[in-house]
N, C-alpha and C positions, 0 to 999 in steps of 0.2 A: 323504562329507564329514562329518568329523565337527564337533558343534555345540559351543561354550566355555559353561559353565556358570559363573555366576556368582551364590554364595551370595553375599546383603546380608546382610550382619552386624544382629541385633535390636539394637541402638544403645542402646535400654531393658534387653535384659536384658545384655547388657556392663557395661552404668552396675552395674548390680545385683550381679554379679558382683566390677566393683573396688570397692565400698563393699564387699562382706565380706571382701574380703580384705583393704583397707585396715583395716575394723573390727579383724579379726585381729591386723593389728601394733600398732592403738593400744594393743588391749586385754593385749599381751602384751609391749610398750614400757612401760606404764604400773604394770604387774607388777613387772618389773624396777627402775623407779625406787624402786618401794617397797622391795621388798628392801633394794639398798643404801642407803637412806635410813635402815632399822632397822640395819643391819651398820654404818654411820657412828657410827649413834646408841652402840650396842652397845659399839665402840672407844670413843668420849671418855667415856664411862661408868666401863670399867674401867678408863683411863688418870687419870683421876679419881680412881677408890679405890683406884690403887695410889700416887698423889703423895699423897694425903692419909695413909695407913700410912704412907709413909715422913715424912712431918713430923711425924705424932703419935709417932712411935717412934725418933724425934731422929738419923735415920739421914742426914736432911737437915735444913738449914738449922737456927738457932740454937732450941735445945730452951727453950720460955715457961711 
């Protein structure tokens, strides 16, 4: 007759376990936000100095 083994899971070191790996994704969640948050910035920047060339260079709207 064979006996059933049953591992108890360490309950502490689980916890421990999903905190780094939840760690993981905040800290590479948090990456990413930054990123595009520069690449936003990056675009209204050059959409910026290219409306501003085209009205200093009368190419739009009424040349002052």
């Amino acid at each position: 007759m064979e006996k059933d083994i049953t591992i108890t899971p360490n309950l502490v070191e689980l916890e421990q376990q999903f905190e780094y790996v939840n760690s993981l994704i905040e800290q590479h969640r948090s990456s990413a936000i930054a990123k595009v948050n520069i690449e936003a910035l990056l675009t209204n920047w050059e959409v910026g100095q290219y409306i501003s060339q085209q009205l200093k260079s009368a190419h739009w709207g009424p040349r002052w």
